[in-house]
N, C-alpha and C positions, 0 to 999 in steps of 0.2 A: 611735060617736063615740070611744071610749075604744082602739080598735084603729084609728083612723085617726091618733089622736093618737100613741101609740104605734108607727107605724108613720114617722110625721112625723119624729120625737127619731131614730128610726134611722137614716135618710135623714141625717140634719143630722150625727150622730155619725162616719157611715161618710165621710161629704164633708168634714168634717176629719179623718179618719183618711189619707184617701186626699193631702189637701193638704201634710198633716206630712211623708210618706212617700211618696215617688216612687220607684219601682225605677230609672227614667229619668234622673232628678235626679245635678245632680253636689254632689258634698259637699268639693271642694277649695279653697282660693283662690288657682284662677287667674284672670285676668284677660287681657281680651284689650286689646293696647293697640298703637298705631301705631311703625312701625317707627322706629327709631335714624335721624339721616344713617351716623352710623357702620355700621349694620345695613344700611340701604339699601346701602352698598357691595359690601355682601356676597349682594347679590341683582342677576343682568342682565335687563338688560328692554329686546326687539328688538321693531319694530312693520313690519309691511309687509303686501304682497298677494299672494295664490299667481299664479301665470304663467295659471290658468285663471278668475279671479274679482277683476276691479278695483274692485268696490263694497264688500267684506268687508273690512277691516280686521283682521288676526292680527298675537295677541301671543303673542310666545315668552318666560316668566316661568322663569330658573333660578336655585334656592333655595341660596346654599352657606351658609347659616346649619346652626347644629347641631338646629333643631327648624323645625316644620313653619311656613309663612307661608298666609295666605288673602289675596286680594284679589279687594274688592270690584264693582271695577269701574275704568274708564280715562275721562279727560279728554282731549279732543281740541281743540287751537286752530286754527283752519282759514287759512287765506291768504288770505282775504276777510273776515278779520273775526269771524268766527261761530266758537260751541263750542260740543261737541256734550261735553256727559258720561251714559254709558250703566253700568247696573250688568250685572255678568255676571250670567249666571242658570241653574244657581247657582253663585254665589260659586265662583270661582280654588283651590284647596287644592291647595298645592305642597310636598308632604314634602321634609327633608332633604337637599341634593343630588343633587335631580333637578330638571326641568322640565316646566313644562306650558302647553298651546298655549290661548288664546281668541280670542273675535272677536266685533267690533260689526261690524251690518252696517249698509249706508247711508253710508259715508264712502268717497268716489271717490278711485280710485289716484291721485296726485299734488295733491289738494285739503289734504293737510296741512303746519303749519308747526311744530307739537309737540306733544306727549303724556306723559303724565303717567299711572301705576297707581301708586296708594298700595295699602300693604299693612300687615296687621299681624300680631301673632303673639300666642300666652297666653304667660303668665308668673305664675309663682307669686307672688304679693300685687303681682303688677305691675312687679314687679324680677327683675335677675339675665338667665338667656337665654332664648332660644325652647322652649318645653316644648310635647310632646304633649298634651292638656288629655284625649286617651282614653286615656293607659295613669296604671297608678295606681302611686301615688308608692315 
């Protein structure tokens, strides 16, 4: 009884040690938070369908902010009425001044009337610009 008990406390001590202390963990405060209209400007965003595939919908997402953006996923309003909003999987992560391509599938070439990827970025205590939230400060 007395080494089960003791064995218990260890258990219990090492599962808050391990909770305090994440090697994984980030220890900054940034903050991930949705983009600026003014930010927005600084990001293009093309939507269409390749010449081989009219059901796929692709998005071409380029970053000219100075820190990296994610986007979730796209809202689609259809010409009959109906929207379709699907999340990417996974998540858009568009560094820097570059670009990068996604796609829902299920929405027919010409069945749309607009769309819409919100996107956001970190930011140190939530202000200021787009920051890398993996390299360290």
């Amino acid at each position: 009884m007395g080494k089960l008990l003791l064995l218990m406390v260890l258990g219990w001590g090492f599962s808050l040690l391990a909770q305090a202390w994440n090697p994984f963990g980030s220890h900054n405060d940034n903050e991930d938070v949705p983009l600026s209209s003014e930010e927005m400007k600084k990001v293009q965003q093309k939507a269409g369908w390749s010449n081989d595939n009219d059901k796929t919908l692709l998005f071409e997402i380029r970053n000219d902010l100075s820190g990296p953006i994610v986007c979730a996923g796209a809202q689609v309003e259809l010409k009959d009425g109906g929207r379709l909003t699907k999340a990417f999987n996974p998540k858009l992560f568009v560094p820097a001044n570059n670009s990068r391509i996604a796609s829902i599938p299920g929405v027919q070439k010409g069945s749309m009337k607009s769309y819409s990827v919100p996107c956001s970025c970190f930011k140190k205590s939530g202000r200021g610009e787009c920051v890398n939230p993996l390299t360290k400060p």
